[in-house]
TORDO-649214 format. One record per residue: residue number from 0; residue in three letters; chain; x, z, y of N, C-alpha, C in turn. Coordinates in steps of 0.2 Angstrom, whole numbers, padded with zeros to 4 digits. Atoms other than C-alpha are relative to their C-alpha. Example, Ala and Ser with C-alpha at 12.3 -4.5 7.8 and 13.67 -1.06 7.14 Angstrom:
REM residues 2
<0,"ala","A",<0004,0000,-0006>,<0062,0039,-0022>,<0004,0000,0006>> <1,"ser","A",<-0004,-0001,-0006>,<0068,0036,-0005>,<-0004,0003,0005>> 
//
This chain:
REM residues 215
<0,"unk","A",<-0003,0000,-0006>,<0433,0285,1012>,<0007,-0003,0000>> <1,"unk","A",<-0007,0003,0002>,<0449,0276,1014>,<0007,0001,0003>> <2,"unk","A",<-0004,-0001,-0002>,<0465,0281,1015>,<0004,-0001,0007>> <3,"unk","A",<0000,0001,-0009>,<0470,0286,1033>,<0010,-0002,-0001>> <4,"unk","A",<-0006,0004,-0003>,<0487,0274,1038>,<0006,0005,0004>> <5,"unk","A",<-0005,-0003,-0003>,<0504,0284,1040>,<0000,-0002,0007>> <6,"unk","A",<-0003,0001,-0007>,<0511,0284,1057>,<0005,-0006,0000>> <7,"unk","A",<-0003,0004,0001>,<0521,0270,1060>,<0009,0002,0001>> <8,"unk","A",<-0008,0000,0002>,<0537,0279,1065>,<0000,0004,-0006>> <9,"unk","A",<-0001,-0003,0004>,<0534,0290,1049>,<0002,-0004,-0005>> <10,"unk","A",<-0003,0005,0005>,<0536,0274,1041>,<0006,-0003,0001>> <11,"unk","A",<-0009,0003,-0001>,<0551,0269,1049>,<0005,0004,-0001>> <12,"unk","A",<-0003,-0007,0002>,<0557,0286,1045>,<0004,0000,-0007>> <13,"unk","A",<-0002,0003,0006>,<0556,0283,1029>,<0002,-0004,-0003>> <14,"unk","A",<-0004,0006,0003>,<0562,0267,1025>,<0008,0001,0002>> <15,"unk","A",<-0007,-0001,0000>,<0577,0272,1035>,<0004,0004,-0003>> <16,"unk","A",<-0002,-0005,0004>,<0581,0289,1025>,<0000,-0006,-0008>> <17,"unk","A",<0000,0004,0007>,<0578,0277,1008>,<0005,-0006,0002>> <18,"unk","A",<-0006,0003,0001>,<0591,0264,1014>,<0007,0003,0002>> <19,"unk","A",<-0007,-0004,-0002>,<0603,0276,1019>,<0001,0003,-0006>> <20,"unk","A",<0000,-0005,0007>,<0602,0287,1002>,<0002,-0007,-0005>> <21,"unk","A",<-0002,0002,0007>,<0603,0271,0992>,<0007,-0005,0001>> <22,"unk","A",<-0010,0001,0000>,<0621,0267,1001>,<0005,0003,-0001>> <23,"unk","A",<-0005,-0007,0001>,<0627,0283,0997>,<0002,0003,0006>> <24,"unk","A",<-0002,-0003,-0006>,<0629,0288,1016>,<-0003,0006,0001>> <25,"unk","A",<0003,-0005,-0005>,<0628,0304,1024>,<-0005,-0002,0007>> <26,"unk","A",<0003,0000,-0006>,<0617,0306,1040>,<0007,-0002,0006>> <27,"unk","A",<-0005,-0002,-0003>,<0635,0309,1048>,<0004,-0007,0001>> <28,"unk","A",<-0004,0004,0000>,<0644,0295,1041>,<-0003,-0008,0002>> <29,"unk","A",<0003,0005,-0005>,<0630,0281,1046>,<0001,0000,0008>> <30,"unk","A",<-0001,0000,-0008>,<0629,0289,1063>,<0007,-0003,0003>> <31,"unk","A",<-0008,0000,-0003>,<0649,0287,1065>,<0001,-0010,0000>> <32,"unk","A",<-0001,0007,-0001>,<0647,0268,1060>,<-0003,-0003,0006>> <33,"unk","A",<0003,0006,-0006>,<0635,0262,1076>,<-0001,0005,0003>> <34,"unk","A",<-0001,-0001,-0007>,<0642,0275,1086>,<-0007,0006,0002>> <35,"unk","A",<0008,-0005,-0002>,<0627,0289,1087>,<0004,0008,-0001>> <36,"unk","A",<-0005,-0006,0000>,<0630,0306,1082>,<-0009,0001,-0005>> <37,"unk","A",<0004,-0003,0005>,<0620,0314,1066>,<-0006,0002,0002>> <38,"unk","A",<0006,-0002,-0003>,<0608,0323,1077>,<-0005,-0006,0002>> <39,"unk","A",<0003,0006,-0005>,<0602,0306,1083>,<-0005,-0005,-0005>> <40,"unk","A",<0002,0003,0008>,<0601,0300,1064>,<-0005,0003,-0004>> <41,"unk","A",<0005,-0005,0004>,<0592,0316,1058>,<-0006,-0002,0006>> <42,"unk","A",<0006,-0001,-0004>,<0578,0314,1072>,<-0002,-0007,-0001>> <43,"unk","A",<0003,0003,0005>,<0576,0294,1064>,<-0005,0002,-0005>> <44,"unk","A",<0003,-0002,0007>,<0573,0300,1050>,<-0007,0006,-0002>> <45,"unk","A",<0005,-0007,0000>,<0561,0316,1054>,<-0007,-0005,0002>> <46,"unk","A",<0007,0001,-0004>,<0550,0305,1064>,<-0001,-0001,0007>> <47,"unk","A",<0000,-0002,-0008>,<0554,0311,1081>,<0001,-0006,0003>> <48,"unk","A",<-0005,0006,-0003>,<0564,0296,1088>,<-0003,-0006,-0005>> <49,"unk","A",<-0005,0007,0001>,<0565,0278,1084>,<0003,-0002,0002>> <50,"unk","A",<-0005,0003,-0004>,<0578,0268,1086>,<-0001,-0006,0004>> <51,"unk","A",<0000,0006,-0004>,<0579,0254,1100>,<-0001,-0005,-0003>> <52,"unk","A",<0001,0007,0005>,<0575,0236,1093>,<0008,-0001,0001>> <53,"unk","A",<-0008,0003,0001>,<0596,0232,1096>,<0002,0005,-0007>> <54,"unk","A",<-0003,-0001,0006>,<0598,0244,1084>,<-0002,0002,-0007>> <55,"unk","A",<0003,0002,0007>,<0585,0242,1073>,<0003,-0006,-0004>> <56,"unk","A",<-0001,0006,0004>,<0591,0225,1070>,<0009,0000,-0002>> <57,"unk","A",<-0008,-0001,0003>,<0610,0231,1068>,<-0002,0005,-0008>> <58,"unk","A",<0000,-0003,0005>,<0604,0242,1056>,<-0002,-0004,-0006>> <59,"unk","A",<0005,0004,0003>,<0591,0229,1048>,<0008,-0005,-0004>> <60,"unk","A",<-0006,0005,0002>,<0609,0217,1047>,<0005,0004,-0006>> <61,"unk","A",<-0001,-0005,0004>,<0617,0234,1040>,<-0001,-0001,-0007>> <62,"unk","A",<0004,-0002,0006>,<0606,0236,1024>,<-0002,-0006,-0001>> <63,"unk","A",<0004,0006,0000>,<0602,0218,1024>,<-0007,-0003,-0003>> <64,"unk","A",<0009,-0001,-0001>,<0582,0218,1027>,<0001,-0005,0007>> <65,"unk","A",<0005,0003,-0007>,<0573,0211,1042>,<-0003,0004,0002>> <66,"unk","A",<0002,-0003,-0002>,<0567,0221,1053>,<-0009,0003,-0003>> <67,"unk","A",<0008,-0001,0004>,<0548,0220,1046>,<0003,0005,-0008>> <68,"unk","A",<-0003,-0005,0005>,<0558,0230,1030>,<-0004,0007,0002>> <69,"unk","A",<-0001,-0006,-0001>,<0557,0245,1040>,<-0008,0003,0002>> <70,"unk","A",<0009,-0002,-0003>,<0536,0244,1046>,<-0003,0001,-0005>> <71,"unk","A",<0005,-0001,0004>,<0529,0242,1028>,<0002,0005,-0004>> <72,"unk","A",<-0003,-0006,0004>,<0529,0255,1015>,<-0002,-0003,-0006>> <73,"unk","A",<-0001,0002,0007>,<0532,0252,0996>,<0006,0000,0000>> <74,"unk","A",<-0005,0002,0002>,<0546,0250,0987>,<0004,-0006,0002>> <75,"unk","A",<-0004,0005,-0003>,<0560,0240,0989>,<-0002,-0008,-0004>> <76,"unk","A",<0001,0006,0004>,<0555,0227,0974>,<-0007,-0002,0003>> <77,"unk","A",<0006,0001,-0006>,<0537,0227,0986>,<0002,-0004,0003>> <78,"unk","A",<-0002,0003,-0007>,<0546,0222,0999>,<0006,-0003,-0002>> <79,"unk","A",<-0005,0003,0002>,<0557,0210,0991>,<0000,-0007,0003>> <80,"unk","A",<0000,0005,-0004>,<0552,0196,1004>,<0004,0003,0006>> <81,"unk","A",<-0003,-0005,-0004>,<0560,0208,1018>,<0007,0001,-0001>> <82,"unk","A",<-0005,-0001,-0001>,<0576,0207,1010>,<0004,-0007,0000>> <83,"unk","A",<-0002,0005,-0002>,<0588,0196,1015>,<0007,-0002,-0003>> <84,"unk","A",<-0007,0002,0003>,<0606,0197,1003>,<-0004,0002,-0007>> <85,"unk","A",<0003,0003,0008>,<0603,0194,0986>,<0005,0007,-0004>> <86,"unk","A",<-0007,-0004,0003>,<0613,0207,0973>,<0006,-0003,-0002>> <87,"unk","A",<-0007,0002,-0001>,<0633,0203,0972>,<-0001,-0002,-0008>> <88,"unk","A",<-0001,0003,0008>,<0637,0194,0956>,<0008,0003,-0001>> <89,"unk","A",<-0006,-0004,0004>,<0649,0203,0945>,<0009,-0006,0001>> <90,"unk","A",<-0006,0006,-0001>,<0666,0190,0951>,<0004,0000,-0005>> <91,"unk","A",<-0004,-0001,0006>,<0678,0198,0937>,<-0003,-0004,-0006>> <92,"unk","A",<0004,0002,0005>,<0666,0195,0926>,<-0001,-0008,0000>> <93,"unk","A",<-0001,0010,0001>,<0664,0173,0931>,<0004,0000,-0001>> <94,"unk","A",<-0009,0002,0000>,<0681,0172,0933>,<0003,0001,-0009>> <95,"unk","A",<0000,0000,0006>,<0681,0178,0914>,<-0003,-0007,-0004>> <96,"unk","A",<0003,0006,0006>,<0668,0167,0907>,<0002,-0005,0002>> <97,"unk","A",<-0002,0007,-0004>,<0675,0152,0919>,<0007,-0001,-0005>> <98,"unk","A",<-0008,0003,0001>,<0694,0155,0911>,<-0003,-0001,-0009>> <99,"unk","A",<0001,0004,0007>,<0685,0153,0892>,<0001,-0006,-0001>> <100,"unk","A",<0005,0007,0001>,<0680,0135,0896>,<0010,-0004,0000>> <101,"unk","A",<-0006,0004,0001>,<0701,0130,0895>,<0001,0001,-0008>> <102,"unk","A",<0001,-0002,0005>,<0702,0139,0878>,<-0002,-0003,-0006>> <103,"unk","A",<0005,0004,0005>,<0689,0131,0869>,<-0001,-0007,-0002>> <104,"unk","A",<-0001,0007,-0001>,<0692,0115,0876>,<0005,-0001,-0006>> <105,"unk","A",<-0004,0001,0002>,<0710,0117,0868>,<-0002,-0001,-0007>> <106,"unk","A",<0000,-0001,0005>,<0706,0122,0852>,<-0004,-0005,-0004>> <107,"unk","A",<0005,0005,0000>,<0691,0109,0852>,<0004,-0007,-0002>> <108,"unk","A",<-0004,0003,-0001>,<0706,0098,0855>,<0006,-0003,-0008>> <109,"unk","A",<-0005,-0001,0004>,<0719,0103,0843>,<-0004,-0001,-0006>> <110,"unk","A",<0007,-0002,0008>,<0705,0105,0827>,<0001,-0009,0000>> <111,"unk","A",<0002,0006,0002>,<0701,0085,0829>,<0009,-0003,0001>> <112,"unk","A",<-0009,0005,0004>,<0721,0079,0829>,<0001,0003,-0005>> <113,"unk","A",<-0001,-0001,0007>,<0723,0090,0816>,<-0001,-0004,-0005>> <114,"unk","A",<0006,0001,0003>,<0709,0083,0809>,<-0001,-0007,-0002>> <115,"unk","A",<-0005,0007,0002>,<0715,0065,0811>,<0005,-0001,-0004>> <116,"unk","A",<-0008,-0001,0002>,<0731,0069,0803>,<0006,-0003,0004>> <117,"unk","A",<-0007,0001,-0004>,<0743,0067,0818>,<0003,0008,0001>> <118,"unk","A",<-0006,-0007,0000>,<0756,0079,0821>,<-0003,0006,0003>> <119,"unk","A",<0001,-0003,-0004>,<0756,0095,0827>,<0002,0001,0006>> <120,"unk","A",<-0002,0000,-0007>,<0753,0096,0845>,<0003,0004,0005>> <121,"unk","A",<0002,-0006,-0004>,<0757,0113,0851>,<0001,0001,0006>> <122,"unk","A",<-0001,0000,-0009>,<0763,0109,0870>,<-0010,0002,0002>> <123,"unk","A",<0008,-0001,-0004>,<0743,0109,0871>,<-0003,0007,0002>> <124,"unk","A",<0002,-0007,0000>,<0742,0128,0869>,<0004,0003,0009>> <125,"unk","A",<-0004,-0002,-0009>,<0754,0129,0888>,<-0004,-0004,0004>> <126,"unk","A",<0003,0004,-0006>,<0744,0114,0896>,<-0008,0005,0000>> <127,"unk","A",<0005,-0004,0000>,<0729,0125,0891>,<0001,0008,0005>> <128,"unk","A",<0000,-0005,-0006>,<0736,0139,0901>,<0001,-0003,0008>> <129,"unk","A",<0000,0006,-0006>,<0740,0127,0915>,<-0006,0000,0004>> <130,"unk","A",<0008,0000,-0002>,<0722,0123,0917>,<-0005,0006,0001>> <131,"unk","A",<0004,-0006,-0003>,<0716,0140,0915>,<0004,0004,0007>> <132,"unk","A",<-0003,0000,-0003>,<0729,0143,0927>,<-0006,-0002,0007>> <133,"unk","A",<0003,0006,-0005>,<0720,0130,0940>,<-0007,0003,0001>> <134,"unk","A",<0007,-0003,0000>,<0702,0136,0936>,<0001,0005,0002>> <135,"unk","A",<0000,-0006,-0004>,<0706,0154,0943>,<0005,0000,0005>> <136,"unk","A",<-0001,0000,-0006>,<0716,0148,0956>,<-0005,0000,0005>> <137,"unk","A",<0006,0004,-0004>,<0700,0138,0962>,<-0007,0006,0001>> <138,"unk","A",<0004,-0006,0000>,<0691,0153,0957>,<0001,0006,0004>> <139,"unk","A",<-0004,-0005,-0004>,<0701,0165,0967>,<-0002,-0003,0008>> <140,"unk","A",<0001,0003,-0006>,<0700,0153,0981>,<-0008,0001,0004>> <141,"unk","A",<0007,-0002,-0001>,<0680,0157,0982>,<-0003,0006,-0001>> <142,"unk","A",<0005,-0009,0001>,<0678,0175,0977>,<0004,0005,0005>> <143,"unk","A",<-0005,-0008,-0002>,<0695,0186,0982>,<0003,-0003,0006>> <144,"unk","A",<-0003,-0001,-0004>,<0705,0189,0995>,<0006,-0004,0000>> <145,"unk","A",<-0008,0003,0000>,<0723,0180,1001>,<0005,0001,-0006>> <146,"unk","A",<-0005,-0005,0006>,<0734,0194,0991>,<-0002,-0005,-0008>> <147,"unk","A",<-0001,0004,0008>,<0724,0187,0975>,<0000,-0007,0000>> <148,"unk","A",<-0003,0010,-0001>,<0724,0166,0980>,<0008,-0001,0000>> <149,"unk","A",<-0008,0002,0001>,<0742,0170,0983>,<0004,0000,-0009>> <150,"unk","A",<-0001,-0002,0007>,<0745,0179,0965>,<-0002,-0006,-0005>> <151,"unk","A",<0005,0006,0004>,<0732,0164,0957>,<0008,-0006,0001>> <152,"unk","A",<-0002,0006,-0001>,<0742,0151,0964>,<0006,0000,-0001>> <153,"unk","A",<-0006,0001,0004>,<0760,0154,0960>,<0001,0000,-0006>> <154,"unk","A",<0000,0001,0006>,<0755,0158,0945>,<-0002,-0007,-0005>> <155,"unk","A",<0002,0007,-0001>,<0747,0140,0943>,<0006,-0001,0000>> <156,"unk","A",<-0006,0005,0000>,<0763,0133,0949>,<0005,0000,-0006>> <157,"unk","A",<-0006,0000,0007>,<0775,0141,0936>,<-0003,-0004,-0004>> <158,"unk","A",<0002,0002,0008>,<0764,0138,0920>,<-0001,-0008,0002>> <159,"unk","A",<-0003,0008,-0002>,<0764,0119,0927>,<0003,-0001,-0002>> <160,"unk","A",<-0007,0003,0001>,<0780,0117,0929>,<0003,0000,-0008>> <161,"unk","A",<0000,-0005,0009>,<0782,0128,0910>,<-0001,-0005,-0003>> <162,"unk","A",<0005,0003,0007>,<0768,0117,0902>,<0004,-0009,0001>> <163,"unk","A",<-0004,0005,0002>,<0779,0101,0907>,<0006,0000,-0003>> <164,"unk","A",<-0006,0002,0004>,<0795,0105,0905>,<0000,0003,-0009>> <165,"unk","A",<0003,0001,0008>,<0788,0110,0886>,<-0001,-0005,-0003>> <166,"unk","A",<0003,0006,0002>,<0779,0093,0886>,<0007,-0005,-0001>> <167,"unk","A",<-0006,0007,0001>,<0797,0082,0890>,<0004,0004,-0005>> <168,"unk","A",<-0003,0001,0005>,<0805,0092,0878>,<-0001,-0001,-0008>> <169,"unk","A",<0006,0003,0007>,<0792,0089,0864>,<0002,-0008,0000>> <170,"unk","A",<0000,0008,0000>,<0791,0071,0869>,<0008,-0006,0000>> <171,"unk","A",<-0005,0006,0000>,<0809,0065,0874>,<0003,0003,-0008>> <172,"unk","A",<-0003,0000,0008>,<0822,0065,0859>,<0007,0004,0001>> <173,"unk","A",<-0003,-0005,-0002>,<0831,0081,0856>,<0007,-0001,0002>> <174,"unk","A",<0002,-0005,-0007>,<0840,0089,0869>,<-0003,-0003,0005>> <175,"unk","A",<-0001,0003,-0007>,<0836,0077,0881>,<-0006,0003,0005>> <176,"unk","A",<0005,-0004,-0003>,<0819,0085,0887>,<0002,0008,0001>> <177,"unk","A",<0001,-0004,0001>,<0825,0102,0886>,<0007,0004,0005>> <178,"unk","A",<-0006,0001,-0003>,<0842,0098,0895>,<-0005,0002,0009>> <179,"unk","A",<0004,0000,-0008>,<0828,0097,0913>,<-0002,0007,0000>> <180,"unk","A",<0002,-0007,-0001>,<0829,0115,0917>,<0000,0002,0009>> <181,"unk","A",<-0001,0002,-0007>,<0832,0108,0935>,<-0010,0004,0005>> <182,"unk","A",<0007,0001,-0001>,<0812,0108,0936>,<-0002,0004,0001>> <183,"unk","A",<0000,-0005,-0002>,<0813,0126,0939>,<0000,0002,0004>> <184,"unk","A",<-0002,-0002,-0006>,<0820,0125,0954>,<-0008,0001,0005>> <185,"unk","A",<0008,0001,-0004>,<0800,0118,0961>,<-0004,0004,0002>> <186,"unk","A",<0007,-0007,-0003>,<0789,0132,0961>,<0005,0005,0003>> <187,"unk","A",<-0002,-0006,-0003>,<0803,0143,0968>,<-0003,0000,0010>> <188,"unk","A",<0001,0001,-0008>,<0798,0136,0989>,<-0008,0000,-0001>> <189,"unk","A",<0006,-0001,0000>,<0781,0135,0983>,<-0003,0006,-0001>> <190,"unk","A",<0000,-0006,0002>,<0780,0153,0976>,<0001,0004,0005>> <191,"unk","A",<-0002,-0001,-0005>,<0787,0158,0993>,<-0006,0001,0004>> <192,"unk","A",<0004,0000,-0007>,<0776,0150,1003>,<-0007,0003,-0001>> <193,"unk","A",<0005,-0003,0005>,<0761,0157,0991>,<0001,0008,0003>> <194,"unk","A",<0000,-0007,-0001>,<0769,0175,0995>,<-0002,0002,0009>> <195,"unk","A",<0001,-0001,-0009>,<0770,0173,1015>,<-0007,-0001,0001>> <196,"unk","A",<0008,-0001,-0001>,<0751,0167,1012>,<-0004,0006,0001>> <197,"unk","A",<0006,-0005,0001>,<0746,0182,1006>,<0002,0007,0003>> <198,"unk","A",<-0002,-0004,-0005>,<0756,0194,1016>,<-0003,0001,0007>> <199,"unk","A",<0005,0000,-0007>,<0749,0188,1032>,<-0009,0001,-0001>> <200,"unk","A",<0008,-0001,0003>,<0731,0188,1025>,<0002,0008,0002>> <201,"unk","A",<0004,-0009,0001>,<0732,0209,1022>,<0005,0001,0009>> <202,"unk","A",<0000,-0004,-0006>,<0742,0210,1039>,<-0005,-0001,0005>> <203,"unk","A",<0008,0001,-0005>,<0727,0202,1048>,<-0004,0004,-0003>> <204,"unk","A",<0007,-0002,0004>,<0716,0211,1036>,<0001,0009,0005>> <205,"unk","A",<0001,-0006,0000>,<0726,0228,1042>,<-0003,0001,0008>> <206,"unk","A",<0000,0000,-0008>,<0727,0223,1060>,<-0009,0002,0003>> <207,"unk","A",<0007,0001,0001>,<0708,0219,1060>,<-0006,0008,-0001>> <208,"unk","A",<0002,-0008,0000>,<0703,0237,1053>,<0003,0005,0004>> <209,"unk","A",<-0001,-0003,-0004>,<0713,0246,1064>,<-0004,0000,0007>> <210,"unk","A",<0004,-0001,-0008>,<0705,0238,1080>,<-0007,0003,-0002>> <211,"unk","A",<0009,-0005,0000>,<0687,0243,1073>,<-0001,0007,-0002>> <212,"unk","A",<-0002,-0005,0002>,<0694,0259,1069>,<-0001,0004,0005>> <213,"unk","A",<-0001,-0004,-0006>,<0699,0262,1088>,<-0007,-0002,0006>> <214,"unk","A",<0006,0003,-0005>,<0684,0252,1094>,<-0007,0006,-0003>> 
//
């Protein structure tokens, strides 16, 4: 005899109590985000009620599934066509492996002049911070917020300016490179405008949450 087929809202029931539990949400604290009231969320969840299709599919964008998420029953890795965001990749953690790739370079660098027998290079050891500089600028640029592209990018500009005026005073013939401390002046208008970047970024950010706060 073959298994008699739950109820269809007992399956929406379901699936909605399991994606609410696995975002750590109360009943209370989901209702408060679209605007319901607990009692509205506990009667989803029982059975009694479904929710409208508008807010099925707020919810569905919520928990990022698709609607058909909520009608079949199995696990979530079952229904892994259903889901529509991927899992977050750890950022700290690229942004680690990606700053190795200046490092390795260097040393990679500095081994084979060694290794020729030309002098010792060592400005190469600042232009490698330079670079890893730039790579978590560019990194910062795609993962984090303003506050960190502004902190990334100033700090980029110093260790530039740094890793040159190190290079002319290596290169030109003593003091004459080391005489340019002029070159310090540069990142000061830059580091500015980096800071105003990322000041307005978190006012908008605050402005922003307050309106959906009141809304």
């Amino acid at each position: 005899m073959p298994e008699e087929k739950k109820p269809l809202k007992q399956i929406v029931a379901e699936n909605l109590t399991a994606l609410r539990k696995s975002k750590g949400l109360t009943q209370l604290e989901l209702a408060e985000k679209f605007n319901y009231s607990d009692k509205a969320v506990s009667k989803w969840e029982k059975g009694d009620t479904t929710p409208d299709i508008e807010t099925l599919q707020a919810l569905a964008d919520f928990y990022g599934v698709t609607i058909d998420y909520f009608t079949h029953e199995g696990s979530r890795k079952e229904k892994e066509i259903y889901v529509t965001t991927k899992p977050k990749m750890n950022r700290p953690l690229v942004c680690f492996y990606y700053s190795l790739i200046a490092p390795i370079v260097a040393i990679l660098v500095y081994v084979l002049v060694l290794f020729f027998g030309h002098q010792n290079m060592w400005p190469i050891w600042t232009w490698m911070l330079a670079a890893d500089s730039i790579l978590l600028f560019v990194l910062s640029c795609v993962f984090f917020s303003r506050g960190v592209k502004s902190f990334f990018g100033s700090l980029m500009t110093w260790l530039i300016v740094l890793a040159t005026y190190l290079q002319l005073g290596y290169s030109l013939p003593l003091p004459q490179g080391y005489l340019l401390w002029e070159v310090f002046l540069l990142p000061i208008p830059i580091t500015i405008a980096f800071v105003i970047y990322g000041y307005t970024g978190k006012k908008k950010a605050e402005t922003k949450e307050e309106t959906s706060k009141e809304a």
